[in-house]
C-alpha positions in Angstrom: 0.0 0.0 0.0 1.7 3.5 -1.0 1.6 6.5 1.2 0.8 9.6 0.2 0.9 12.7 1.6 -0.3 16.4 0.2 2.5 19.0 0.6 1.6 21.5 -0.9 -1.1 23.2 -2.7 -1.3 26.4 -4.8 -4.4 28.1 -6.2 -4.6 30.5 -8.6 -7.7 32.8 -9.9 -9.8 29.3 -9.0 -13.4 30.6 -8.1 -13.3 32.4 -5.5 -9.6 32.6 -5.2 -7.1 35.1 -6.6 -4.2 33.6 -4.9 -3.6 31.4 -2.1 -0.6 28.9 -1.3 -1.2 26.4 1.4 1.6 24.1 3.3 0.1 21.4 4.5 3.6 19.1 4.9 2.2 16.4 4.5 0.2 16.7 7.9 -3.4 16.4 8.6 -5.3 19.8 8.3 -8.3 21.9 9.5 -9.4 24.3 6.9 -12.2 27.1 8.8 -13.5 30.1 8.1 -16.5 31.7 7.9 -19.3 31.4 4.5 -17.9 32.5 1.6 -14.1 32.5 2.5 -13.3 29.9 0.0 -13.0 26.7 2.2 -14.6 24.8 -0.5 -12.7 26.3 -3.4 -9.6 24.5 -2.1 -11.5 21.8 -1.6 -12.6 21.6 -5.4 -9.0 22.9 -6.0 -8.0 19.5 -5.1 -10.8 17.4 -6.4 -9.8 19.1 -10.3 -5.9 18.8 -10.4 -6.5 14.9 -9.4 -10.2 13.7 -11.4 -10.9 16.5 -13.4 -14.5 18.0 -11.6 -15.0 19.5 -8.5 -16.2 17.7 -5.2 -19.3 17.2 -6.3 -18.4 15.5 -9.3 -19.2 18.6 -11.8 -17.1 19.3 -15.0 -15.6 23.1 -15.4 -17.8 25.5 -17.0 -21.0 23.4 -16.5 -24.0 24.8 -14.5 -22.5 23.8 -10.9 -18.7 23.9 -11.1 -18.4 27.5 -12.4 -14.1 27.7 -12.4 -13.2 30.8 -13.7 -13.8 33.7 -10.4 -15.8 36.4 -11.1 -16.2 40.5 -10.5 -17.7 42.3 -8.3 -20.8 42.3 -10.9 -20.9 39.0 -10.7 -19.6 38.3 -14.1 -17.6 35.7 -14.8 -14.0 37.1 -15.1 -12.1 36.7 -18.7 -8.4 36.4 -19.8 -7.9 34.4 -16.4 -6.3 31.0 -16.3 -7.2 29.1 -13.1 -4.0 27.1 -12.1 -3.5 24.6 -9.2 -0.2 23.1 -8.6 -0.2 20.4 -6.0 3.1 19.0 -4.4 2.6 15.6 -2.6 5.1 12.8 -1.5 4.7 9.2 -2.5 7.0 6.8 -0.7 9.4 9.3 -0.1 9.6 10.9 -3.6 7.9 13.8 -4.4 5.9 14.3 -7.4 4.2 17.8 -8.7 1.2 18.1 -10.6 -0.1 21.6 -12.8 -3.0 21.8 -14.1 -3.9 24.9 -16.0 -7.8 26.2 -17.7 -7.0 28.4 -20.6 -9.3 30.4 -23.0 -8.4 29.2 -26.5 -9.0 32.0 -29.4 -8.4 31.3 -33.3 -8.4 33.8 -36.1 -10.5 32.8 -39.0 -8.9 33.3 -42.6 -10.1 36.4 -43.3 -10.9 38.2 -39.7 -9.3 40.9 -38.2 -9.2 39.9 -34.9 -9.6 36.8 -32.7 -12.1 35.1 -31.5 -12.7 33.0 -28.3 -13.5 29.2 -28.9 -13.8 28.3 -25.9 -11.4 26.1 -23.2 -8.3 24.1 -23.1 -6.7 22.3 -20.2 -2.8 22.1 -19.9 -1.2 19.6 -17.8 2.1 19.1 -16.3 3.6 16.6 -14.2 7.6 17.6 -12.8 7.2 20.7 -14.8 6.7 18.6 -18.1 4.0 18.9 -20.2 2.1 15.8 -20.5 -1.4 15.0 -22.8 -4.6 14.8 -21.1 -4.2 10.9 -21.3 -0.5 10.5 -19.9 -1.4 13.2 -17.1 -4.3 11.1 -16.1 -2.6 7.8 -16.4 -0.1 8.9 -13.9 -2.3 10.0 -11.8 -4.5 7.1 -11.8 -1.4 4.9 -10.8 -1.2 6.9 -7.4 -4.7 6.5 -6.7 -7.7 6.1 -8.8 -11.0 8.4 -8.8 -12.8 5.9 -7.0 -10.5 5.7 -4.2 -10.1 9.7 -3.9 -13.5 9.9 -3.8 -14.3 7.5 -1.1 -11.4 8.9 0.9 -12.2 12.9 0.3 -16.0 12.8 0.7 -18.1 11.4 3.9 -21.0 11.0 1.8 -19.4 8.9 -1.1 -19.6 5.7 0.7 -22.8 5.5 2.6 -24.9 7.6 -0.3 -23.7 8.0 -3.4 -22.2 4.0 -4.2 -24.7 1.3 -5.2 -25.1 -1.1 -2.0 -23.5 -4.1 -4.3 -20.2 -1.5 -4.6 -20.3 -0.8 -0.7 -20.7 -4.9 0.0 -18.0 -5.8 -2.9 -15.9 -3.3 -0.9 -16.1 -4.2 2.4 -15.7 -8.1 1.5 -11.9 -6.7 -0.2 -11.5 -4.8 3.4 -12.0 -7.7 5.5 -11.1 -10.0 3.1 -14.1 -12.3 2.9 -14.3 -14.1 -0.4 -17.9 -14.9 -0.9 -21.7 -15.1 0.8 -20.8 -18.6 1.7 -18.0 -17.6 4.1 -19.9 -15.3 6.2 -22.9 -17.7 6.5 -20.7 -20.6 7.4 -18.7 -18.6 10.4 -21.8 -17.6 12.3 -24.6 -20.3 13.3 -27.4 -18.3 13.6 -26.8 -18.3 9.4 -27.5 -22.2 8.9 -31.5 -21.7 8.0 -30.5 -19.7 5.3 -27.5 -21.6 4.4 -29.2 -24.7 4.2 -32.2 -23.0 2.1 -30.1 -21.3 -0.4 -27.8 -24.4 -0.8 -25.1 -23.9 -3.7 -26.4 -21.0 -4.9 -25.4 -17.2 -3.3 -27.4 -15.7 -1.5 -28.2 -12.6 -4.3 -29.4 -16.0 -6.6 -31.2 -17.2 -3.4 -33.1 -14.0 -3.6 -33.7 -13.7 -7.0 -35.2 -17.4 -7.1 -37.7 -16.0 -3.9 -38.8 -13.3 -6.0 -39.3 -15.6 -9.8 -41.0 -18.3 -7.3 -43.1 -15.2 -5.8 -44.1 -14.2 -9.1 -45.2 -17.0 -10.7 -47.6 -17.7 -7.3 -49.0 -14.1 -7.7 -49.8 -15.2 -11.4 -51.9 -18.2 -10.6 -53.5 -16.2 -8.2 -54.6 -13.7 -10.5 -56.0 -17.0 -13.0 -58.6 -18.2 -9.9 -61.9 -16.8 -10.8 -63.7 -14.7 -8.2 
């Protein structure tokens, strides 16, 4: 199992922040303030430089994960590019990742001037540049999305994953292979042991519920 530990984070022109560099050595860390002071920008901060979307799984520029900061209008800010650098140490080593949102302009044949086209996202990992798939693959060898997401959010593992995801992972926790296992180390288990036999228990319950069916259908064949 690898361990790795946040260093260091940097935020640039990121929603709500113009400029903000954090040390968090690699300790554990208790970001407060009061609504509006940007604790959850670093958190999204974060959440984008490693997956791509914010904490709440949104992708930049879409209705919830607005990334560029805006004015005192309210308008959304142009010629920024949000930036977050993020320093951790894995193993030992240390290893940097940039990620940077541009605004990408082209100049038709023709036009005078340029026109905006809309976004690009620039990666680097060490301080060299690296495609979107590269950046991502190296990331994904530290820890997948998954995993980040189970370990950054509270919510991700009792809401947000299917209960056959939360099961599959707790049987890889605790090692337990199968159904069978459990219902053989505990003997208040043999009923249903005996009564689902060779099959699992998920095929156990889906045989109930064909079984169940198939009686409701008769019933509904008796005259009244």
């Amino acid at each position: 199992m690898r361990t790795i530990k946040l260093m260091q984070l940097s935020i640039q022109d990121f929603k709500s922040i113009s400029q903000r560099d954090i040390d968090f050595s690699g300790q554990d860390a208790v970001i407060t303030g009061r609504n509006g002071q940007g604790k959850t920008s670093i958190y999204d901060a974060l959440c984008w430089l490693l997956t791509g979307k914010d904490a709440r799984g949104n992708q930049p520029e879409s209705e919830g994960f607005e990334i560029k900061p805006r004015d005192r209008t309210g308008r959304v800010r142009d010629g920024v590019m949000p930036t977050v650098i993020g320093v951790f140490q894995v193993d030992g080593e240390t290893i940097t990742f940039k990620k940077t949102f541009k605004e990408r302009w082209e100049k038709p044949r023709g036009a005078a001037e340029a026109r905006f086209s809309g976004h690009t996202t620039e990666y680097e990992v060490d301080h060299i540049p690296r495609k979107e798939s590269e950046y991502k693959r190296i990331v994904g060898e530290l820890v997948g999305d998954d995993v980040f997401r189970i370990l950054t959010d509270v919510y991700r593992f009792p809401a947000a994953m299917k209960w056959q995801e939360r099961r599959k992972l707790l049987f890889e926790l605790c090692g337990v292979q199968s159904d069978a296992e459990i219902l053989a180390g505990n003997a208040k288990f043999k009923p249903l042991q005996e009564a689902a036999g060779r099959w699992s228990v998920d095929e156990y319950k889906q045989s109930i519920r064909s079984q169940r069916k198939a009686v409701n259908g008769s019933l509904e064949l008796l005259p009244r």
